[in-house]
SEKE-771611 format. One line per 3 residues: number of its first residue (from 0); their letters; for each residue z, x, y of N, C-alpha, C, O. Coordinates in steps of 0.2 Angstrom, whole numbers, plus 5000, padded with zeros to 4 digits. Each point is the difference from the previous one (the first is absolute). Layout:
N
NUM> a> Z:X:Y:Z:X:Y:Z:X:Y:Z:X:Y | ...
END
This chain:
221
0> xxx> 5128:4971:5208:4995:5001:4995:4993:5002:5003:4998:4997:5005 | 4999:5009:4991:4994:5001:5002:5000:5005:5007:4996:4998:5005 | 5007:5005:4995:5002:5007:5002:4999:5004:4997:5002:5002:4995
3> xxx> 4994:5000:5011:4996:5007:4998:5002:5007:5000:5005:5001:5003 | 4994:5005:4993:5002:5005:5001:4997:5004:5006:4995:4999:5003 | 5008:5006:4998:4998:5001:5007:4995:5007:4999:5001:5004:4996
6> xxx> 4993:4996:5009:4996:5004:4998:5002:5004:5007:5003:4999:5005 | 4990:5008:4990:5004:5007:5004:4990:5004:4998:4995:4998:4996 | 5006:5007:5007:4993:5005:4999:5002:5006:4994:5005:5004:5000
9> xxx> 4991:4995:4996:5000:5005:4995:5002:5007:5004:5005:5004:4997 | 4991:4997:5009:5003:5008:5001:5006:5000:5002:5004:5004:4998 | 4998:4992:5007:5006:5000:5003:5006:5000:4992:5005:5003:5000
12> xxx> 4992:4995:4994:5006:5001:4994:5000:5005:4998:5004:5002:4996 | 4991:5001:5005:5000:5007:4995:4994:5000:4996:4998:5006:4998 | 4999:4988:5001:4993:4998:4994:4995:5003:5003:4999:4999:5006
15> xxx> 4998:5006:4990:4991:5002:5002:4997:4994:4997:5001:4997:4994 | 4995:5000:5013:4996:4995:5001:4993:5000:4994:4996:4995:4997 | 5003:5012:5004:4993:5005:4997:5001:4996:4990:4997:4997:4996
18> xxx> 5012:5009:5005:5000:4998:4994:5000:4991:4995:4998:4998:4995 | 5005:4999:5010:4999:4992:4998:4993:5000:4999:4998:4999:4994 | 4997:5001:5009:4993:5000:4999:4996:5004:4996:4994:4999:5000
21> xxx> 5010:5007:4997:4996:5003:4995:5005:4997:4995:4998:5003:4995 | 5007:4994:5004:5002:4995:4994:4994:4994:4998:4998:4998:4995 | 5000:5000:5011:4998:4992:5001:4992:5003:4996:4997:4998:4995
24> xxx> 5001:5009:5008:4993:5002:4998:5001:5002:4989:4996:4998:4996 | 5008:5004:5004:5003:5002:4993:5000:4994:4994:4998:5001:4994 | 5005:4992:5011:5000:4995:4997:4995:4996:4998:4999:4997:4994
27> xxx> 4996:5004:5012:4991:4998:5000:4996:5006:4995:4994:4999:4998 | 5009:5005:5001:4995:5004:4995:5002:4999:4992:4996:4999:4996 | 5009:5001:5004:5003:4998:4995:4998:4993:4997:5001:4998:4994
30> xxx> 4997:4997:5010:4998:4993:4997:5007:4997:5000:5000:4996:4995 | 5004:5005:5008:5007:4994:4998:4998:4995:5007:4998:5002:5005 | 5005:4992:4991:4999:4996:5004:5009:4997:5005:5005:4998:4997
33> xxx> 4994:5004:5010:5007:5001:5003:4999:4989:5003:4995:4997:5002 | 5011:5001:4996:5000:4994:5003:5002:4999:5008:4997:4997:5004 | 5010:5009:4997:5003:5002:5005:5004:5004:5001:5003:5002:4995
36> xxx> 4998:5000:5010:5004:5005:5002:5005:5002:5006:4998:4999:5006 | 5007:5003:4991:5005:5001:5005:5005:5006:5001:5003:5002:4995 | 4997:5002:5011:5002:5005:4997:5007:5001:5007:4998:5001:5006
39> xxx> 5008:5001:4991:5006:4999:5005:5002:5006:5001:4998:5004:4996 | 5004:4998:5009:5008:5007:5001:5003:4998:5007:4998:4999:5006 | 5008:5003:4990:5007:4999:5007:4999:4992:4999:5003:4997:5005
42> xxx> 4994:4998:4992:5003:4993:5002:4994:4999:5006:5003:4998:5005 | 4990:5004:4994:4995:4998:5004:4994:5000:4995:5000:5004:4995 | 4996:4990:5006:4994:5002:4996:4995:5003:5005:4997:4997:5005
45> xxx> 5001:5010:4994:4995:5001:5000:4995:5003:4999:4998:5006:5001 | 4997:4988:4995:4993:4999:4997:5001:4993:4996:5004:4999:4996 | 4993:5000:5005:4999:4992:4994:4991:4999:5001:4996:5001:5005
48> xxx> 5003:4994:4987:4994:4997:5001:4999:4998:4995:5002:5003:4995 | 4994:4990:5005:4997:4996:4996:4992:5001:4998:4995:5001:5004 | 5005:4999:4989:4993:5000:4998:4998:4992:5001:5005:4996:4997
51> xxx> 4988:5000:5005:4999:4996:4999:4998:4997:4992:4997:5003:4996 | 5005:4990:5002:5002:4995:5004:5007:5000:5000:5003:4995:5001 | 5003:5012:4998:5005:4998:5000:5001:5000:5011:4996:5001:5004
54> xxx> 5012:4998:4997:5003:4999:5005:5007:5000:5003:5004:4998:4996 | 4996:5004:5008:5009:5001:5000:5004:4997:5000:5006:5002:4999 | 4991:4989:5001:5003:4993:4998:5001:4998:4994:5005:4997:4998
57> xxx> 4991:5005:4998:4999:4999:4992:5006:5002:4997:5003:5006:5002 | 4999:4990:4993:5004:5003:4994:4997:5005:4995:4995:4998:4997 | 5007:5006:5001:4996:5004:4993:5006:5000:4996:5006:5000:5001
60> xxx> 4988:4999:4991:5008:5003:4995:5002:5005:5002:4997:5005:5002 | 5009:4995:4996:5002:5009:4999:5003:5005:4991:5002:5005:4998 | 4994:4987:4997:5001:5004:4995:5007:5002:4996:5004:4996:4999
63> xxx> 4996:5009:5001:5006:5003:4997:5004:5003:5007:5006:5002:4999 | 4993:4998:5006:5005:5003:5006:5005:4992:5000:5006:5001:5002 | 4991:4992:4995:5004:4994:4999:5009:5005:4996:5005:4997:5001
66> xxx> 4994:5005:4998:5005:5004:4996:5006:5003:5004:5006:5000:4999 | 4991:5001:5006:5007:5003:5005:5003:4995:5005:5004:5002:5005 | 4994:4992:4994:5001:4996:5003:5006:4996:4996:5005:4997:5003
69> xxx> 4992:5003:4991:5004:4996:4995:5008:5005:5000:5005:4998:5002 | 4993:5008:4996:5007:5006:5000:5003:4998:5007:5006:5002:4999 | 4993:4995:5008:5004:5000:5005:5003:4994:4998:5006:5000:5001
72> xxx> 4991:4996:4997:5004:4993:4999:5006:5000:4994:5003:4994:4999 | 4997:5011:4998:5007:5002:4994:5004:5003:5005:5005:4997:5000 | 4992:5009:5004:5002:5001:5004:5005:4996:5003:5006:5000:4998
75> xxx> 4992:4997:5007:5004:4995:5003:5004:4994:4998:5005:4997:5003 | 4992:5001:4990:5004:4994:4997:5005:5005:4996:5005:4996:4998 | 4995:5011:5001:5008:5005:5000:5004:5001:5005:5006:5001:4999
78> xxx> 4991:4998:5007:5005:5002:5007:5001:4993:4999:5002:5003:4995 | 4999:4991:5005:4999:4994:5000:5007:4998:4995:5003:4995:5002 | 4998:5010:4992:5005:4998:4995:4997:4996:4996:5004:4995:4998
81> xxx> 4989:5004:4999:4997:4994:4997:4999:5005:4993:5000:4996:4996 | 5001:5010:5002:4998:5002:4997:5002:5006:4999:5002:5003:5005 | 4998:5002:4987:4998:5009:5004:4998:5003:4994:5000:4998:4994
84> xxx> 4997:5007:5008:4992:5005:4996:5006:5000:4993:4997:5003:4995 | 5010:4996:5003:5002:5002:4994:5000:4992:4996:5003:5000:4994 | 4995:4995:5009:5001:4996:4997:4994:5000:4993:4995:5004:5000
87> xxx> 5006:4993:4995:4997:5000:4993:4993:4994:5003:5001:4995:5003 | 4993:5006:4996:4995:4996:4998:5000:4993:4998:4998:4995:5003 | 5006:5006:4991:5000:4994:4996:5004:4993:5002:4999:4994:4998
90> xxx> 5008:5009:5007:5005:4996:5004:4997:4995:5004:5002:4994:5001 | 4991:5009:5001:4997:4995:5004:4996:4992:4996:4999:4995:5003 | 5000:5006:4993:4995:4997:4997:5003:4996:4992:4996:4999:4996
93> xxx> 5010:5000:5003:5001:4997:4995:4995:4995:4995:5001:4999:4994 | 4997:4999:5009:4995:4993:4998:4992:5004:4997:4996:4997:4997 | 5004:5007:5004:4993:5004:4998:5001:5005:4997:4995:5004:4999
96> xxx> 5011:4999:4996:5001:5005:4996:4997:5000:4995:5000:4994:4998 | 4995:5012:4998:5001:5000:4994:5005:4997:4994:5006:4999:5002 | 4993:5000:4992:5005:4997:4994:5005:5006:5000:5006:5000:5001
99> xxx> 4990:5006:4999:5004:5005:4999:5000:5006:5005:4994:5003:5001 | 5012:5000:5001:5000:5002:5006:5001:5008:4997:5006:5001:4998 | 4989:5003:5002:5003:5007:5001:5005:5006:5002:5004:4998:5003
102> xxx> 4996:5007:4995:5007:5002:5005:4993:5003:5008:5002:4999:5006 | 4993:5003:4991:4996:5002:5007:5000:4994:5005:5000:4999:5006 | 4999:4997:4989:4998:4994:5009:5010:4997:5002:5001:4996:5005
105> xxx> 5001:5006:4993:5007:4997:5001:5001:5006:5006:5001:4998:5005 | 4998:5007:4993:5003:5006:5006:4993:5000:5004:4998:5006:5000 | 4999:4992:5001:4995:4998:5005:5001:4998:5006:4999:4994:5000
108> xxx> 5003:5009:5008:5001:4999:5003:4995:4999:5005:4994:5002:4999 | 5008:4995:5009:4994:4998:5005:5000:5007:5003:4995:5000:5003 | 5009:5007:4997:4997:5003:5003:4994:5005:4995:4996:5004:5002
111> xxx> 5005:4995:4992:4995:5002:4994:4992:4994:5001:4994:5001:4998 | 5008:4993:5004:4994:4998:5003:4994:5003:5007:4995:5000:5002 | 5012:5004:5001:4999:5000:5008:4996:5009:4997:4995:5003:5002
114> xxx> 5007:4998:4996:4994:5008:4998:4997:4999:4994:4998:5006:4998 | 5000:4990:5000:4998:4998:4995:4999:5006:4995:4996:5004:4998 | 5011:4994:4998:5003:5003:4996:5004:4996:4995:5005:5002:4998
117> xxx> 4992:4990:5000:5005:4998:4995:4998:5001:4993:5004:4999:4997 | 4991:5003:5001:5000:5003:4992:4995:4997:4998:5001:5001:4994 | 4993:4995:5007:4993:4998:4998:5000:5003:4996:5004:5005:5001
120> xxx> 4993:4994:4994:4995:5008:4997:4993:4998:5002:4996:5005:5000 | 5001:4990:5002:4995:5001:5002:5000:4995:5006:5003:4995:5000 | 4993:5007:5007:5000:4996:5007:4999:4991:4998:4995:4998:4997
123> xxx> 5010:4999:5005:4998:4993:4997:4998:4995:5002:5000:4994:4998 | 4996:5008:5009:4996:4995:5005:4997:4996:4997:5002:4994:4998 | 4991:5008:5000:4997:4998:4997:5002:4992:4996:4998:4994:5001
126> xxx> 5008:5009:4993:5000:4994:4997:5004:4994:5002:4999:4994:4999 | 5006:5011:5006:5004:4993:5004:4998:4996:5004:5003:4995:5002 | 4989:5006:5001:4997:4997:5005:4995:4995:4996:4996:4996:5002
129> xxx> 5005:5005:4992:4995:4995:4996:5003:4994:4998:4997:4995:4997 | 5011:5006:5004:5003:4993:4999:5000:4998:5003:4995:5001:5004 | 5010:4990:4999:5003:4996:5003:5007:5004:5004:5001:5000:5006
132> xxx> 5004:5003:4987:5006:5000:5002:4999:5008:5000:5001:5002:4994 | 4998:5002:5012:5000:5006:5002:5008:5004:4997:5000:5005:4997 | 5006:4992:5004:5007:5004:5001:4999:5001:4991:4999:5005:4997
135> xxx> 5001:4987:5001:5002:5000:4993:4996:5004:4996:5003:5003:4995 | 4990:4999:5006:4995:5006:4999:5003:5007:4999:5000:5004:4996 | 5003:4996:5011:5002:5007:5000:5004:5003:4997:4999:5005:4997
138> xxx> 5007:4989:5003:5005:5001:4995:4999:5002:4993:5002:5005:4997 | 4995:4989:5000:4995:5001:4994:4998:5009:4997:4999:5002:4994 | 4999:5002:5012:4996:5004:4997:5004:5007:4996:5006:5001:5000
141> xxx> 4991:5002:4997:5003:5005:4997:5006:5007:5005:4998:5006:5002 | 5006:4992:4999:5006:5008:5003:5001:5005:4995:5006:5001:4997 | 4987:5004:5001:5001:5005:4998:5005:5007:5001:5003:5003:4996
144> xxx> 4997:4997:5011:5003:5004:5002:5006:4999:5003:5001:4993:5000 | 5005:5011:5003:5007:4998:5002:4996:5000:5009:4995:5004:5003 | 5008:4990:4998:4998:5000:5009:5001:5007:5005:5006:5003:5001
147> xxx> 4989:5000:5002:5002:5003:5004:4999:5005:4997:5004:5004:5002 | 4994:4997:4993:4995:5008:4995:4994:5002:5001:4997:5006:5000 | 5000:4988:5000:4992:5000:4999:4997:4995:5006:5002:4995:5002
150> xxx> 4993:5010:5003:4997:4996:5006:4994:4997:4995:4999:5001:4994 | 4999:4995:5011:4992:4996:4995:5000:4996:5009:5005:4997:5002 | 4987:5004:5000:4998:4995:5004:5001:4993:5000:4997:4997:4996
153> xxx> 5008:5000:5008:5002:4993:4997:5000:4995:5007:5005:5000:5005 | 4990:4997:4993:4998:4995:5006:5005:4994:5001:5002:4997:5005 | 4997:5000:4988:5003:4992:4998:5008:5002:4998:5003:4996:4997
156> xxx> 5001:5013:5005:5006:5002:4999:5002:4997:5009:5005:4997:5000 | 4990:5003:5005:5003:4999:5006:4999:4992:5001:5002:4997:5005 | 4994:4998:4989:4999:4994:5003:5007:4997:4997:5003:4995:5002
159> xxx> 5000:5009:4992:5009:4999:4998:5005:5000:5006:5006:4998:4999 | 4992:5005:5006:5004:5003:5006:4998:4995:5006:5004:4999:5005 | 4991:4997:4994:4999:4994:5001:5004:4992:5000:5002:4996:5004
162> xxx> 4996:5007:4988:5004:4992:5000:5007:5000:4998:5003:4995:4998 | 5001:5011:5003:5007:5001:4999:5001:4998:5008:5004:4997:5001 | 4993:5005:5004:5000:4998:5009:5001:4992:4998:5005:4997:5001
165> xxx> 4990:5001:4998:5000:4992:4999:5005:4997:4997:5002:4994:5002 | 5000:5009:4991:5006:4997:4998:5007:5000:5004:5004:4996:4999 | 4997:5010:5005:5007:5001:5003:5001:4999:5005:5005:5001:5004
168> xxx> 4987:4995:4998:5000:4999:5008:4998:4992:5001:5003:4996:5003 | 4992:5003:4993:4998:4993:4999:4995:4997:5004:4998:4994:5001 | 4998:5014:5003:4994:5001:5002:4996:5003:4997:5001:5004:4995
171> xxx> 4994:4996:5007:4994:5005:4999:5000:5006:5004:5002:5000:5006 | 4995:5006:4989:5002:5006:5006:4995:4999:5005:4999:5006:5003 | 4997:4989:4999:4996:4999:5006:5007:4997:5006:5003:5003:5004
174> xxx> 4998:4992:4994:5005:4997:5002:5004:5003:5002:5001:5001:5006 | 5003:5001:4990:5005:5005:5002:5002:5006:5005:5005:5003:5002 | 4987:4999:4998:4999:5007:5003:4997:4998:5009:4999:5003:5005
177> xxx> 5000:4990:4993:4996:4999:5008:5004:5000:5003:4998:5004:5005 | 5010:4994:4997:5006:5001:5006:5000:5006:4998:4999:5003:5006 | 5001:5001:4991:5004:5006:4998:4995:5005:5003:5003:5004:5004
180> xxx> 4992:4997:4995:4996:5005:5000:4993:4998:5003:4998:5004:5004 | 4999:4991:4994:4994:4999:5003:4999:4999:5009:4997:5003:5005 | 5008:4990:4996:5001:5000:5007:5004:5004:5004:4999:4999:5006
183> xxx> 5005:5004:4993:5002:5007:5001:4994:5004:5004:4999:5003:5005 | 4999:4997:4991:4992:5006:5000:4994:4997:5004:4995:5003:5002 | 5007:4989:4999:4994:4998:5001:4994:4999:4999:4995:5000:5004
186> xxx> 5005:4998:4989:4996:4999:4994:4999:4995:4999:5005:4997:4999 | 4988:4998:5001:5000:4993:4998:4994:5000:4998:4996:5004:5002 | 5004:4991:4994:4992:4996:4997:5002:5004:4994:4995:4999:4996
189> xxx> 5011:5005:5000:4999:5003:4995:4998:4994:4990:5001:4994:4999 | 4997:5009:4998:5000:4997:4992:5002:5002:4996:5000:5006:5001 | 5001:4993:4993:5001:5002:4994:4999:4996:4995:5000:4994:5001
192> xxx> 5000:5008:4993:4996:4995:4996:5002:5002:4995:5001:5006:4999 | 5001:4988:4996:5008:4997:4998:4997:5002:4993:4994:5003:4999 | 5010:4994:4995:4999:5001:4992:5000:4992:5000:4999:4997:5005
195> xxx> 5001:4999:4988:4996:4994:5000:5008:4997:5003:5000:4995:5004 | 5007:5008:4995:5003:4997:5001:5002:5002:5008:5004:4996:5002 | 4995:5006:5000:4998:4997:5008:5006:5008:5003:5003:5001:5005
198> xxx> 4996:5003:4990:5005:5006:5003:4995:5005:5003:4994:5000:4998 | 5008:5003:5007:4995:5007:5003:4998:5003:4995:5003:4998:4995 | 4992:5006:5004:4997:5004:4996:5003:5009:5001:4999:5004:4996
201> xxx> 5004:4996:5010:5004:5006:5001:4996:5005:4998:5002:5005:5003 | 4993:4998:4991:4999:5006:5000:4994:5002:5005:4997:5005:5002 | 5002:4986:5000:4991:5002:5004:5002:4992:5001:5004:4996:4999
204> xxx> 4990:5005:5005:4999:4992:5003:5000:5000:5006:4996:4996:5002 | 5008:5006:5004:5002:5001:5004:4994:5000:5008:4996:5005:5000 | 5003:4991:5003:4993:5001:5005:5005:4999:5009:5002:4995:5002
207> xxx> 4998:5011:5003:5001:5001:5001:4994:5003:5008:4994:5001:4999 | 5008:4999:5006:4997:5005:5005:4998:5007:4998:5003:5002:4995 | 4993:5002:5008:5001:5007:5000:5005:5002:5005:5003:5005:4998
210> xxx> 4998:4991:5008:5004:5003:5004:5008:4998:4997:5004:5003:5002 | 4996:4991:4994:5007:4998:4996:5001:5007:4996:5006:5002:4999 | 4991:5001:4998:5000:5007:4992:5001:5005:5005:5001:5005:4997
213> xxx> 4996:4994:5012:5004:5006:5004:5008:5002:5001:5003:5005:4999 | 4998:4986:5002:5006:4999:5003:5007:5002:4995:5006:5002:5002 | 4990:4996:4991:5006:5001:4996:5002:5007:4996:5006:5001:4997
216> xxx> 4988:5003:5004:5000:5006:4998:5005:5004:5006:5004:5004:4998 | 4993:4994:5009:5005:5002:5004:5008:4998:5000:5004:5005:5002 | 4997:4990:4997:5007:4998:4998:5004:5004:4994:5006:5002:5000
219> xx> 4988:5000:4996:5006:5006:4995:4999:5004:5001:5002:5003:4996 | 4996:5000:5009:5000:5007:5004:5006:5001:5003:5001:5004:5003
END
């Protein structure tokens, strides 16, 4: 754990040096605020850098990139036999269905959560983050469309991908990801930050290194 990746000179990879530095200057005109940066080829980084008060110790969120981490751990709990992208939605959660089941939410599968394509008619974060019981919310909401017709940005479709991880595994996708993938990578000090009932939030939540969001980026390369 905590193995670094290994660094290299911009020029020796091919990177104009210049050009990093008229991005860095671009960035400062523009007024964006950079927390950090890192920049890889061939499996070396070279360029990295922190804005203060961030550090290369620090965890940051990573927001929505929480998302590809979640999708690895479906991943894995498939290579695993715990599960697979054609299974239905609703198999997981008996205890939390609506009275009345749909034919859309019935053919609602995990990998129509995994592109977020189960048939909202509208994005349903918002409402499911205002309850108690996030799954039962979801379920709840209107499946206008047949899954996997209609995209719609859907953040709390990956926190379903979530707690379907948790139910077939009997972890949390923190949990379950750290033998698997985090210490693997050598990844520690990571967080995430749960729904009331103590499941990951999988669409975000996720806090992390900059050099951990190197490594893993590298990894699916």
């Amino acid at each position: 754990p905590g193995v670094l990746l290994p660094r290299g000179s911009a020029l020796e990879a091919g990177v104009s040096e210049a050009g990093i530095m008229a991005f860095l200057d671009a960035i400062d005109a523009a007024e964006m605020e950079l927390h950090s940066l890192m920049i890889l080829r061939h499996g070396k980084v070279v360029a990295e850098g922190w804005w203060d008060p961030y550090g290369p110790h620090f965890v940051h969120t990573m927001y929505s990139m929480s998302k590809s981490f979640t999708s690895t751990a479906v991943g894995l709990a498939v290579a695993e036999g715990k599960l697979t992208v054609e299974d239905q939605v609703i198999s997981f959660f008996p205890e939390d269905l609506p009275e009345k089941i749909s034919d859309n939410l019935a053919a609602m599968k995990v990998k129509h959560l995994l592109t977020m394509t189960p048939g909202n008619e509208k994005e349903p974060t918002g409402k499911v983050v205002a309850t108690e019981n996030w799954v039962r919310t979801f379920l709840a909401q209107e499946i206008s469309h047949e899954p996997g017709t209609d995209f719609i940005y859907n953040s709390v479709a990956t926190y379903m991908c979530s707690a379907i991880v948790q139910k077939v595994t009997g972890q949390t996708v923190l949990d379950y990801l750290t033998p698997r993938l985090f210490m693997p990578l050598g990844i520690s000090g990571m967080r995430w930050e749960t729904c009331p009932r103590g499941i990951n939030t999988g669409g975000w939540g996720l806090s992390i290194q900059t050099e951990g969001l190197a490594k893993f980026g590298q990894l699916l390369l």
